[in-house]
N, CA, C and O of each residue as an XYZ file, in Angstrom:
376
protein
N     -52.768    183.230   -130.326
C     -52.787    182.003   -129.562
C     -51.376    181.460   -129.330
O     -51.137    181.023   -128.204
N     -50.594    181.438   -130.081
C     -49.034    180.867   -130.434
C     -48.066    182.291   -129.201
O     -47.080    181.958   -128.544
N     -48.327    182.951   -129.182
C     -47.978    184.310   -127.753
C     -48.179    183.412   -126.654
O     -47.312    182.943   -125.916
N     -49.292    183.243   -126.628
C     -50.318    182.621   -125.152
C     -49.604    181.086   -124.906
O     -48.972    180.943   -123.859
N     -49.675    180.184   -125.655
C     -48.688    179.199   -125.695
C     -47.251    179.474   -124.714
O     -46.828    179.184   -123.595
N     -46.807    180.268   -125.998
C     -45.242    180.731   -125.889
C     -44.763    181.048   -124.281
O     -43.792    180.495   -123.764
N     -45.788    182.224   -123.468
C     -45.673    182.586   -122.424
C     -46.261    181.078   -121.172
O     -45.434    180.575   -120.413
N     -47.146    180.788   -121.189
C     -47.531    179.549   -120.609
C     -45.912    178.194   -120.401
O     -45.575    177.686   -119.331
N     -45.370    177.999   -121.506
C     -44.494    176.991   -121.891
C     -43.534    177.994   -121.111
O     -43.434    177.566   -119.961
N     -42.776    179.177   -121.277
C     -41.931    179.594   -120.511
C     -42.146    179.826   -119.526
O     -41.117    180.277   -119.021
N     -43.438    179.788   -118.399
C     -43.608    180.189   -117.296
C     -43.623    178.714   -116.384
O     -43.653    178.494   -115.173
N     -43.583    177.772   -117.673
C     -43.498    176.180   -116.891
C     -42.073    175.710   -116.725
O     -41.595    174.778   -116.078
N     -41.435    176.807   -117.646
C     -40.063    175.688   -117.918
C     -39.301    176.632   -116.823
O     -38.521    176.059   -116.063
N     -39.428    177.644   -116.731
C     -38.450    178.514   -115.876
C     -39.195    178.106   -113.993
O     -38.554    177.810   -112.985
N     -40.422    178.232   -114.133
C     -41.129    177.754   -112.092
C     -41.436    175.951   -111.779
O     -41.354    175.307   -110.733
N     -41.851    175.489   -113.342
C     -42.059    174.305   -113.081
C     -43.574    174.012   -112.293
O     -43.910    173.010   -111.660
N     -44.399    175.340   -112.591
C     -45.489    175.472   -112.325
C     -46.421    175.673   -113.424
O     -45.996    176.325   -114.378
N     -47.541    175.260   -113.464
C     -48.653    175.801   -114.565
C     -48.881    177.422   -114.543
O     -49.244    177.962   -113.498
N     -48.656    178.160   -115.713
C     -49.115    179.533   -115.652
C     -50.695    179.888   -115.547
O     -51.508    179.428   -116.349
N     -51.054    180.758   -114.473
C     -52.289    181.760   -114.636
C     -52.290    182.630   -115.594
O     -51.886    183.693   -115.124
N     -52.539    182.732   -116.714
C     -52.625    183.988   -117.487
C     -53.943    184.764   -117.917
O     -54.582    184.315   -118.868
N     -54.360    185.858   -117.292
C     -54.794    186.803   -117.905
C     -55.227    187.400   -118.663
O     -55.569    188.493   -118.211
N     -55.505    187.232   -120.081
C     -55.575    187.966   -121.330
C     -57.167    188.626   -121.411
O     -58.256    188.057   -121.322
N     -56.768    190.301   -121.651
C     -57.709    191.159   -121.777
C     -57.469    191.668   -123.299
O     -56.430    192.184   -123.709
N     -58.469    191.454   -123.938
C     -58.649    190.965   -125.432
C     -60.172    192.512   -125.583
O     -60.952    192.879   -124.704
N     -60.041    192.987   -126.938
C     -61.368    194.267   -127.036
C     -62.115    193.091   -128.595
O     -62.997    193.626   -129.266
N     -61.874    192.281   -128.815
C     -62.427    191.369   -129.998
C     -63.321    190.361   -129.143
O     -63.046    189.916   -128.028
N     -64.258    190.145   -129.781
C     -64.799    188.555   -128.963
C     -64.181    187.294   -129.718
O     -63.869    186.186   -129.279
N     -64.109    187.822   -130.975
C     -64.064    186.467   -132.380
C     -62.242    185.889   -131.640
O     -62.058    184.673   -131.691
N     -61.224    186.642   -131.110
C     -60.019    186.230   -131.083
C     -60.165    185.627   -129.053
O     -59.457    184.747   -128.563
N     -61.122    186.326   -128.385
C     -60.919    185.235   -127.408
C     -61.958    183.942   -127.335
O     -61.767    182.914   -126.686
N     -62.897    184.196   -128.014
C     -63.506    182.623   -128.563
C     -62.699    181.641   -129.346
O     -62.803    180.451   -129.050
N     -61.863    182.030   -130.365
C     -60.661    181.548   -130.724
C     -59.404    180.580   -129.542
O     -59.105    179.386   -129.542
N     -58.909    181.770   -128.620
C     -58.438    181.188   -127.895
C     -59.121    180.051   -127.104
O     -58.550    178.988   -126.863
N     -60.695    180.415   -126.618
C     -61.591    179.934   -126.058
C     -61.713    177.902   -126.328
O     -61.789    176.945   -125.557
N     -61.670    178.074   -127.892
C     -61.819    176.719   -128.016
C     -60.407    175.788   -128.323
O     -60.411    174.729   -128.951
N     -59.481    176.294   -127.862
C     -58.360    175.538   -127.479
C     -57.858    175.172   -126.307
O     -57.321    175.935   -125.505
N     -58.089    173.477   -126.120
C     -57.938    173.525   -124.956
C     -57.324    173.189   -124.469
O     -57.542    172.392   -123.556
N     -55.219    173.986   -125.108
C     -54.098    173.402   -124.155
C     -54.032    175.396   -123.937
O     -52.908    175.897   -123.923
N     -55.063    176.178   -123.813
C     -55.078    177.302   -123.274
C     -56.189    177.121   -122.215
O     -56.585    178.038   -121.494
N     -56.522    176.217   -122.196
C     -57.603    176.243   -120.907
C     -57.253    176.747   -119.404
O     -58.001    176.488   -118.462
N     -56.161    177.419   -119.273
C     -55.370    178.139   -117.445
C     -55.587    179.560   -118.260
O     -55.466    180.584   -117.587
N     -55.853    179.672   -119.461
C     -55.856    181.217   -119.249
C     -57.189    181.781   -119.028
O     -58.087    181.074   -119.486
N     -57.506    182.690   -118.543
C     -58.554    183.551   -117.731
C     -58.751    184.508   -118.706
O     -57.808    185.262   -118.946
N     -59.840    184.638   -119.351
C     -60.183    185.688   -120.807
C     -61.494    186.913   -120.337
O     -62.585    186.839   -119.772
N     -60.583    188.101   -120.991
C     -61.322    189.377   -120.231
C     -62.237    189.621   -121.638
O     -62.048    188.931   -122.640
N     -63.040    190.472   -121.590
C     -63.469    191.213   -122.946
C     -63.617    192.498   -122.309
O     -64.347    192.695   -121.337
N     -62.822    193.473   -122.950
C     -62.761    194.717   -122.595
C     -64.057    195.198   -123.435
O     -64.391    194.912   -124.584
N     -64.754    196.137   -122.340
C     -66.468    196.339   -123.060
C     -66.373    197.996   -123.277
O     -67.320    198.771   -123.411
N     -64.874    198.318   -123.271
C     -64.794    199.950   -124.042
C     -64.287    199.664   -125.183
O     -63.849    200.679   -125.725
N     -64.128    198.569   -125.893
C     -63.328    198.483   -127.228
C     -64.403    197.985   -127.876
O     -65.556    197.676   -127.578
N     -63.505    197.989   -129.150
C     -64.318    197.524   -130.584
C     -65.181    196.054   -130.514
O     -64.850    194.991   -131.040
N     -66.481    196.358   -129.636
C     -67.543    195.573   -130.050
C     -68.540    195.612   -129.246
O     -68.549    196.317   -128.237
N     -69.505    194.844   -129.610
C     -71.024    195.629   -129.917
C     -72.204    195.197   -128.444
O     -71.948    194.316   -127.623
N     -72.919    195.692   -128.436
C     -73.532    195.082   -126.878
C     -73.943    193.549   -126.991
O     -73.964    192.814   -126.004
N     -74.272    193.119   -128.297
C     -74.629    191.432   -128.566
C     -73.265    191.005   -128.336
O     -73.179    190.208   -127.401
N     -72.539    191.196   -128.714
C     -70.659    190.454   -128.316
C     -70.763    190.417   -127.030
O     -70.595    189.299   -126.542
N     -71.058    191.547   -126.077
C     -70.700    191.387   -124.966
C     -71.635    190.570   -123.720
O     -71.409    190.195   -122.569
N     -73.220    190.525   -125.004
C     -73.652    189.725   -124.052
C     -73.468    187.909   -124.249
O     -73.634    187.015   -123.419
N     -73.124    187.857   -125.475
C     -72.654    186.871   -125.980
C     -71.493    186.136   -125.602
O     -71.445    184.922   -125.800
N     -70.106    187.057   -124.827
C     -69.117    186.714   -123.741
C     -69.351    186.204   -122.488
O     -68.893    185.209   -121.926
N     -70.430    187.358   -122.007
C     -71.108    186.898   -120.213
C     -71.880    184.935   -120.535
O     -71.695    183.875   -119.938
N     -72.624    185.274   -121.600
C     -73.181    184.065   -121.827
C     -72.252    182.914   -121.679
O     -72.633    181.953   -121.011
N     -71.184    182.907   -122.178
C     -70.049    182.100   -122.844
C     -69.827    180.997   -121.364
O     -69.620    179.798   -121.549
N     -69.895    181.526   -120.079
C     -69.187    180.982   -118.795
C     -68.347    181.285   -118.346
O     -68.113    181.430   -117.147
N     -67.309    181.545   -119.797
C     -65.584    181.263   -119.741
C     -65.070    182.531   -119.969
O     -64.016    182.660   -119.346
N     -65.416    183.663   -120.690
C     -65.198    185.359   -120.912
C     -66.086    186.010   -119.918
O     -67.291    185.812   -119.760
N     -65.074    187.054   -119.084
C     -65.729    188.070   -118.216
C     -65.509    189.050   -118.936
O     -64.533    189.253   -119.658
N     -66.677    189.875   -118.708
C     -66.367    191.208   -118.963
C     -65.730    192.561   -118.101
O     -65.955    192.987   -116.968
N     -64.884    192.986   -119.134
C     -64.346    193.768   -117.532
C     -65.040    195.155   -118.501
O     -65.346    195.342   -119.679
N     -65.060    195.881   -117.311
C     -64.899    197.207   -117.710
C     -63.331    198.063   -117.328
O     -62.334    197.633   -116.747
N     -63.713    199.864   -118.118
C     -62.730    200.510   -117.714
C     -62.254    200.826   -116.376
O     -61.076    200.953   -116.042
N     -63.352    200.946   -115.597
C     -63.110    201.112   -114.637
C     -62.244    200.132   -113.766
O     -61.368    200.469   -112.969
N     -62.597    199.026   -114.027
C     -62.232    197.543   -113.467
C     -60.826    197.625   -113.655
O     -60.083    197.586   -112.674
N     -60.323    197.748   -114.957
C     -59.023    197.849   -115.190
C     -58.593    198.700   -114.696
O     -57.411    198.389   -114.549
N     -58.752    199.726   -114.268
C     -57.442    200.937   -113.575
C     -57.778    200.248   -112.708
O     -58.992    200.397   -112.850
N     -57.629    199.209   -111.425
C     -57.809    198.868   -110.282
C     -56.994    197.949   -109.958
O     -56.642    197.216   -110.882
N     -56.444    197.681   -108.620
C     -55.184    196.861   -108.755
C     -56.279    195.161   -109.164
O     -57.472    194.890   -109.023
N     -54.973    194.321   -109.740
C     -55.700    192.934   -109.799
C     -56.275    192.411   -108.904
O     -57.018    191.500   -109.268
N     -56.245    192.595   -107.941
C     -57.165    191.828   -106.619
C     -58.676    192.489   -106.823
O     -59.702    191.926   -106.443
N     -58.648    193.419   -107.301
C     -60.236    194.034   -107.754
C     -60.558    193.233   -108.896
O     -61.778    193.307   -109.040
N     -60.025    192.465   -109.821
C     -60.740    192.079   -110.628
C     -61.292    190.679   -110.673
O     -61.808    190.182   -111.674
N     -61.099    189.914   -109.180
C     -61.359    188.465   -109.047
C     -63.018    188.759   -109.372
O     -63.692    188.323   -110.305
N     -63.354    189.516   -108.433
C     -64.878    188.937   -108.486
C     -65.446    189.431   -109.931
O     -66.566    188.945   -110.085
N     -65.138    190.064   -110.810
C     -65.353    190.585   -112.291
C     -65.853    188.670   -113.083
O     -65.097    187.789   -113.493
N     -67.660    188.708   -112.983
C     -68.403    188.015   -113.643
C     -67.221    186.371   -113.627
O     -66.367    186.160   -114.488
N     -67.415    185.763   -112.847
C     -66.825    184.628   -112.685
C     -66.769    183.389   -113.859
O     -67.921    182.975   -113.985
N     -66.260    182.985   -114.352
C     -66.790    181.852   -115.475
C     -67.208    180.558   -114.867
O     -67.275    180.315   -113.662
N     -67.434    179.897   -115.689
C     -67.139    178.263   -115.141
C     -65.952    177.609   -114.758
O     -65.944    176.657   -113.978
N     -64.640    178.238   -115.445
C     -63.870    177.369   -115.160
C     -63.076    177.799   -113.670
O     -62.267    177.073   -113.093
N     -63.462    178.977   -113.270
C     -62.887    179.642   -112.248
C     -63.611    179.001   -111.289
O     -62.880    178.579   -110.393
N     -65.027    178.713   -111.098
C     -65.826    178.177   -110.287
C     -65.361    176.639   -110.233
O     -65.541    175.949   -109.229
N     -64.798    176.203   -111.310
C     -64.981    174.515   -110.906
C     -63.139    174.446   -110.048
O     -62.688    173.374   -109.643
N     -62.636    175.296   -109.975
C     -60.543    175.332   -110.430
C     -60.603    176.216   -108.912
O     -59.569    176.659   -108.414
């Protein structure tokens, strides 16, 4: 979380803009973590569904609003392929 911070705070101090960040995470427990902090609320949280965890995690992410699931495939694809990848809430309300 203190990374995610770190990069956010330097992407404000150097554009003077709020950062979009990204983070594709294979844990659910560390982006629910990030999840309930909410001076990380601009970052956009993936759950990679080829890594270490289980089909209840992943349905337990989709559930969430706020974690998409990406797949492998999704990821080899440039980023403009991954907008429509399971939308959350906060993407829908932002």
């Amino acid at each position: 979380s203190q990374t995610l911070r770190n990069l956010l705070q330097q992407v404000q101090q150097e554009t003077g803009k709020t950062a979009r960040i990204w983070f594709v995470e294979d844990r659910l427990k560390t982006l629910l973590t990030v999840q309930s902090q909410p001076d990380l609320s601009t970052v956009t949280l993936f759950l990679a569904d080829w890594g270490y965890n289980t089909a209840a995690e992943r349905q337990q992410a989709q559930a969430s609003g706020d974690i998409r699931l990406l797949s492998l495939d999704t990821f080899a694809q440039p980023f403009g392929e991954w907008v429509g990848v399971g939308v959350g809430e906060r993407e829908k309300a932002g």
